[in-house]
C-alpha positions in Angstrom: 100.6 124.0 119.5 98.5 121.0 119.9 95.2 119.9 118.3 93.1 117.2 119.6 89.7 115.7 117.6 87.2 114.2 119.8 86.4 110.7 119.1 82.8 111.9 118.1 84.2 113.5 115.1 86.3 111.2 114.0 86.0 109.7 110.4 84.1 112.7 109.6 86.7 114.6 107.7 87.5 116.9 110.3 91.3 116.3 111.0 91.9 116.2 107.2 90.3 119.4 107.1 91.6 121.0 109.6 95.9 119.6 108.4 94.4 120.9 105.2 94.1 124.3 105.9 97.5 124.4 108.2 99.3 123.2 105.4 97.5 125.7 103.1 98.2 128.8 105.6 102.1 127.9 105.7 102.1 127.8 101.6 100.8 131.2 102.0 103.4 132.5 104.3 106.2 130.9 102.4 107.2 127.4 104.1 108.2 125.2 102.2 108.4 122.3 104.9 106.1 121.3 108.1 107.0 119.1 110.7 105.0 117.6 113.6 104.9 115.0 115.7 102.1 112.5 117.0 102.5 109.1 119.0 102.1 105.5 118.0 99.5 105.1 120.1 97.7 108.3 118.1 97.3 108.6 114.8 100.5 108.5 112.5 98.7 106.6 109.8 96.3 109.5 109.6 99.8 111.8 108.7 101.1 109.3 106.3 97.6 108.6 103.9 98.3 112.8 103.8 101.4 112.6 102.2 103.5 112.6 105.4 106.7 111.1 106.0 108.4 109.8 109.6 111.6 110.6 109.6 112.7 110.4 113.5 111.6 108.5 116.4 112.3 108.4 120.1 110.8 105.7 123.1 108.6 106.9 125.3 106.0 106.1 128.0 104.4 103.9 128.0 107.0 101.1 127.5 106.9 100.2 123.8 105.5 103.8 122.2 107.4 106.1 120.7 107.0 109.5 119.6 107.0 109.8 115.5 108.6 113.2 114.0 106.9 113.6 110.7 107.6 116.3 107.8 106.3 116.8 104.7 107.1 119.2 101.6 104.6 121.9 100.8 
């Protein structure tokens, strides 16, 4: 339910990789929409360069993040 990329392997291609091949496993099975969420404090940049798209938000800890809901079509 969660995936996590250690800061060592960041910038190496690995997370688009990996988002790559779920989005490539849900074409195959049919869906036709994902949705995910990720922090402001994370990485919802990384989502939106991919074709991503926020659509929701809600405040959460610590005072002035919020968790992002992102979807995008497949």
């Amino acid at each position: 339910e969660q995936l996590f990329i250690d800061d060592a392997h960041r910038g190496t291609g690995l997370g688009a990789r990996v988002l790559a091949a779920g989005e490539e496993a849900a074409r195959r099975r049919g869906c036709r929409t994902a949705v995910l969420w990720t922090a402001t404090f994370q990485a919802p940049a990384f989502y939106e360069r991919r074709g991503w798209e926020a659509f929701g938000e809600v405040e959460c800890a610590p005072p002035g993040e919020k968790v992002i809901f992102l979807r995008r079509c497949l």
